[in-house]
C-alpha positions in Angstrom: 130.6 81.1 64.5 129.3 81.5 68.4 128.7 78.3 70.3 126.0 78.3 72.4 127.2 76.2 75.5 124.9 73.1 76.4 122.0 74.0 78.9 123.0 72.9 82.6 120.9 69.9 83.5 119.0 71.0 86.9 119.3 69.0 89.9 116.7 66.6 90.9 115.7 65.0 94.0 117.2 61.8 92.6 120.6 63.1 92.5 119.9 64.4 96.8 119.3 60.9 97.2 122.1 59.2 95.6 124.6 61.6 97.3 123.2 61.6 100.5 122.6 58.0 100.0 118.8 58.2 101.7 115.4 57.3 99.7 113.1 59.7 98.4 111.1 58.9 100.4 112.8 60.1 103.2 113.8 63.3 101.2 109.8 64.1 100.9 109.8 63.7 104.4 112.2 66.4 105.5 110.7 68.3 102.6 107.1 68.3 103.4 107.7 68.3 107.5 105.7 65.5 107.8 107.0 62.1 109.0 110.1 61.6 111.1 113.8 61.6 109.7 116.5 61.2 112.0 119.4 64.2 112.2 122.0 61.8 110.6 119.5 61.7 107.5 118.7 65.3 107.9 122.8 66.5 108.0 123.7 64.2 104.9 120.6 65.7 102.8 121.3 69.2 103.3 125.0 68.6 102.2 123.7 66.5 99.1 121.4 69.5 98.3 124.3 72.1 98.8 126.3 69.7 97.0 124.3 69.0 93.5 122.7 72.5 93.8 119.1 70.7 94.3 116.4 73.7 94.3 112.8 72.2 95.4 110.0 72.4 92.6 107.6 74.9 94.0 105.1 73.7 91.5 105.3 70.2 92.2 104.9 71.3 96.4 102.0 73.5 95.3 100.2 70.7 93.3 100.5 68.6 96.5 99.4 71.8 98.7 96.8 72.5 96.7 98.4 76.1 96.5 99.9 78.4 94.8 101.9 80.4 97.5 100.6 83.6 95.5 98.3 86.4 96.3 97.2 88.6 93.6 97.4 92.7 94.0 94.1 93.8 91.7 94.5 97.4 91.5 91.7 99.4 89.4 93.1 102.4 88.0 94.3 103.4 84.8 98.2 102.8 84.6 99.5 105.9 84.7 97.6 107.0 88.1 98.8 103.5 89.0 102.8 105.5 88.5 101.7 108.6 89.8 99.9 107.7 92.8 102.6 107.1 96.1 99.6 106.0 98.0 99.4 102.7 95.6 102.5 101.9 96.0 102.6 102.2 99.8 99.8 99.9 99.9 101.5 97.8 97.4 105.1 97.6 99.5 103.1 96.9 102.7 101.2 94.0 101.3 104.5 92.5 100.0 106.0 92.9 102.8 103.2 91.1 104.8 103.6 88.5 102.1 107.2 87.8 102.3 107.2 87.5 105.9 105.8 83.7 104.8 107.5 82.8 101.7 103.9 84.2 99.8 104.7 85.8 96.4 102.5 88.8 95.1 101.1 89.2 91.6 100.2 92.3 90.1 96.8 92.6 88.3 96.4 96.2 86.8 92.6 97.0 85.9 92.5 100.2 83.6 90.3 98.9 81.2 87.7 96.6 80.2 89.7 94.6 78.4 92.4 94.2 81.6 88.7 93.1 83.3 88.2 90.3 81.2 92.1 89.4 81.5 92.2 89.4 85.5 89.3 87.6 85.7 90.4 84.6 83.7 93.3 84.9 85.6 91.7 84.4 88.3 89.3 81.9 87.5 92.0 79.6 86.6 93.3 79.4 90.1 97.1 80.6 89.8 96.8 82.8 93.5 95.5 81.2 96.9 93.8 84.9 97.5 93.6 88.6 96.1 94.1 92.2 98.2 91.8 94.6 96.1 92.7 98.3 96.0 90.0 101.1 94.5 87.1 98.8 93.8 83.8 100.2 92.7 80.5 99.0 93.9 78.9 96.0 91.8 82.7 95.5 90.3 82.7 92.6 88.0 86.7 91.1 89.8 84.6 91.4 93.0 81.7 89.1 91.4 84.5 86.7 90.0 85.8 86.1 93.3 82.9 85.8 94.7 82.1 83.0 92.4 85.4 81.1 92.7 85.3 81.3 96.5 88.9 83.5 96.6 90.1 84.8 100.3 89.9 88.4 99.5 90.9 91.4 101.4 89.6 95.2 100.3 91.1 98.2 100.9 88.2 100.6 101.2 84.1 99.7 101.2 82.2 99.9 98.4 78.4 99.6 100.1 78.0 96.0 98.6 80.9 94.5 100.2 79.3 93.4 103.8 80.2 89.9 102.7 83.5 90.6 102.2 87.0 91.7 104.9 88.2 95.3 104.2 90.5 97.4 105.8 90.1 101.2 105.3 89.8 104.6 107.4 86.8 106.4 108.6 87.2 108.9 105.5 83.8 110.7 106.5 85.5 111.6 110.2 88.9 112.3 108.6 87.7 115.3 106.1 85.2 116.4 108.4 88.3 117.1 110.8 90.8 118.7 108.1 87.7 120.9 106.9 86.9 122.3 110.6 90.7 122.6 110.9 90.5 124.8 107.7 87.5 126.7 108.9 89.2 127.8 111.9 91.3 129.7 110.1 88.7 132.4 109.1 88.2 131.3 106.1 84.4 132.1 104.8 84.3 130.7 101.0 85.7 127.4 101.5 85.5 124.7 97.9 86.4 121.1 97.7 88.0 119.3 94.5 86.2 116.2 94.9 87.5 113.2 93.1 86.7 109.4 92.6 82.7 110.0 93.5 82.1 106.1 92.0 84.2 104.9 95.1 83.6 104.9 98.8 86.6 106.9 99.2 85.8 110.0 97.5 82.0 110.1 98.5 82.2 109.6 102.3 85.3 112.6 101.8 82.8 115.0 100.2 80.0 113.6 103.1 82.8 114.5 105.6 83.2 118.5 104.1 79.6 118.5 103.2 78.8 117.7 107.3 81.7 120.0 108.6 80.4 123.3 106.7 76.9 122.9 107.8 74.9 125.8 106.6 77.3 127.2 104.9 78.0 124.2 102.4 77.6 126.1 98.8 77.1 123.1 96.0 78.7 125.3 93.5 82.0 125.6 95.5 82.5 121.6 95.1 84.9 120.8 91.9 83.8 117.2 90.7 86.8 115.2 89.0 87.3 111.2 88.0 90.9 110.9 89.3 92.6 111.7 91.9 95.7 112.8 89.8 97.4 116.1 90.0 96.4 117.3 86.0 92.8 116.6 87.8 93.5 118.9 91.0 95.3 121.8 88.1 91.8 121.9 85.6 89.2 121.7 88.5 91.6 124.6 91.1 91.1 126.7 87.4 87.7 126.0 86.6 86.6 127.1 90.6 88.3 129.9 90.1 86.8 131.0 87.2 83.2 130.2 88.5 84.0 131.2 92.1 86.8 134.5 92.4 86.5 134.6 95.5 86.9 131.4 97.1 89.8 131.2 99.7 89.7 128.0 101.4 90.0 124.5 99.5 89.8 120.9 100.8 91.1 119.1 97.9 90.1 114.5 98.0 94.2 114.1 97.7 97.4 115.4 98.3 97.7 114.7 94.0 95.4 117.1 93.5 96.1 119.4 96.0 99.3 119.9 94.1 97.9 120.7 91.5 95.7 123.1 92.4 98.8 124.9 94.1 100.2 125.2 90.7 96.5 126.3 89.3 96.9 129.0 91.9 100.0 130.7 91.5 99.2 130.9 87.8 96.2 132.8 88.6 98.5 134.9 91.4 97.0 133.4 94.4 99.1 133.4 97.2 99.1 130.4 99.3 98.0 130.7 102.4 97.8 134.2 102.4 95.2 134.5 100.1 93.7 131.0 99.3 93.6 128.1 102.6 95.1 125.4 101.0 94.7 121.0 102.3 94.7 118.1 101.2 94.8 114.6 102.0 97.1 111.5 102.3 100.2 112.5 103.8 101.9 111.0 100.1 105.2 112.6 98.7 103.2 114.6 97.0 102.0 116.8 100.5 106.1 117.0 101.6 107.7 117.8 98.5 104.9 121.0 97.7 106.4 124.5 98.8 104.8 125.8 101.2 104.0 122.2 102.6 100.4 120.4 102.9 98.5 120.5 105.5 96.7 117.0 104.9 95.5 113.9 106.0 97.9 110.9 107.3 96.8 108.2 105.5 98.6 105.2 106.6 98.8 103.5 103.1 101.7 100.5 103.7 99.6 99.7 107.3 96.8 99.1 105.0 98.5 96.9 102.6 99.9 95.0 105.2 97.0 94.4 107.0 94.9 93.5 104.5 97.4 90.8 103.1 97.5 89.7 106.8 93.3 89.2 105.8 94.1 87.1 103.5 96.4 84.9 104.8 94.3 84.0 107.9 91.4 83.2 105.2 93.9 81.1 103.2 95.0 79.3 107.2 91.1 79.0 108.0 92.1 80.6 110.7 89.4 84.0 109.6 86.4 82.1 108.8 84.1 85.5 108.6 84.1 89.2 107.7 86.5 91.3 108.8 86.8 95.2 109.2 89.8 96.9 110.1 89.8 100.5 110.7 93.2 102.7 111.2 93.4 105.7 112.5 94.2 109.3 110.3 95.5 111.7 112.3 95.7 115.7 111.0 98.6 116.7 109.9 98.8 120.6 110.2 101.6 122.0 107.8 101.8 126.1 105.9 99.9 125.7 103.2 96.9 126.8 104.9 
């Protein structure tokens, strides 16, 4: 028969102040910051709590804070984009890392359905985060409504129109694809398509505004590929279906590096060279535009910078030291590579 040994009792802060021989009150003290304790007390508490293996409640802290040292990570996509996308997770790493910096723990709140609405809102009504960082809201999102409400320091990354209440950090996206398209232009290219994704979003409207401004005259509506996703199955269907509807296109901006792979792989099925028959960007700068053969030209999107600084939003909301909007804009430089 297996014995199951006897749980370890945890340290408390009475057991600190019997070794150290000090009152709790003095132990709250040197907790909390606030009061004086001399370094004699100081030297014998930090040997008690090395001693007795003393770890401080965080809850207990946080209920006299009035905090939860937490910041929640909303992300609304489905959950496999939520894998397949790097740009996510750049974001995501560069928020933590802005987090950790102060002793702030992140918590991830996936949206990919309605039913994950309802959960995250709860979640958040019920106060367990001090402040969110939103990635790939929509306009007149629900989460953004909820937070709204419950008075959360939030941070977007990207604009939706009916955010001028709230701080965002983002890229001009309209300047950005207007640039790559003219780069792409300059190449000779005459029927130039787009594989335009996530039209609900600020992100992939103002990218289609940017290649709708840069061709001008020349902008052909039937050369522009919508899809819901920027996902690479998304950027394979649409590169066939434009194909099919437009033989002889030979220049395509696709909304993301994920797609643009795709359609790479749309185009050698069909036997389309790349570049020397179809010009071929995308945008980002992900994995996705380094790992393709030939490589993408594309976008630098500088995804971790955004997470970063938008958690660095919040914070200064959570401080009071932000009191009103903020919008943060970082720069996207052309990145000019073989594919076209």
């Amino acid at each position: 028969m297996t014995t199951v040994p006897p749980r370890r009792k945890r340290a408390t802060v009475h057991d600190v102040a019997r070794e150290a021989g000090v009152s709790r009150g003095t132990i709250s003290r040197l907790m909390t910051g606030e009061g004086y304790v001399s370094a004699e007390a100081r030297t014998a508490i930090e040997a008690a709590i090395r001693k007795v293996g003393y770890v401080p409640s965080t809850t207990a802290r946080n209920l006299v804070r009035q905090r939860t040292s937490a910041v929640g990570f909303v992300v609304h996509e489905p959950h496999s984009l939520l894998l397949e996308d790097p740009n996510i997770g750049e974001i995501l790493l560069g928020a933590n890392e802005a987090l950790s910096e102060v002793d702030y723990q992140m918590v991830c709140l996936v949206i990919g359905s309605a039913r994950d609405s309802d959960r995250v809102a709860r979640y958040l009504r019920g106060g367990f985060v001090d402040g969110a960082v939103v990635v790939s809201a929509r306009a007149h999102d629900p989460i953004t409504a909820v937070m709204r409400a419950a008075q959360i320091p939030a941070a977007f990354v990207g604009h939706p129109p009916d955010l001028e209440d709230q701080s965002w950090v983002g890229i001009d996206n309209v300047a950005s694809a207007r640039d790559i398209t003219t780069r792409l232009l300059a190449t000779g290219r005459r029927r130039v398509g787009m594989i335009a994704a996530a039209l609900d979003r600020d992100s992939g409207a103002d990218r289609l505004a940017g290649f709708t401004a840069a061709l001008g005259d020349r902008f052909d509506p039937d050369l522009v590929e919508p899809v819901e996703l920027y996902s690479y199955s998304a950027g394979a269907a649409a590169m066939a279906a434009l194909l099919h509807r437009a033989p002889d296109v030979d220049g395509v901006f696709a909304a993301s590096d994920a797609l643009a792979a795709g359609a790479l792989d749309a185009l050698r099925r069909a036997g389309r060279r790349v570049p020397e028959d179809v010009g071929l960007v995308g945008f980002d700068d992900s994995a996705w535009a380094r790992r393709c053969t030939p490589q993408l030209s594309t976008v630098r999107q500088p995804a971790a910078d955004l997470g970063a600084a938008a958690a660095r939003s919040v914070l200064a909301q959570i401080r009071g030291e932000q009191t009103s909007p903020a919008a943060i804009l970082l720069e996207t430089p052309v990145v000019w590579r073989d594919s076209a």
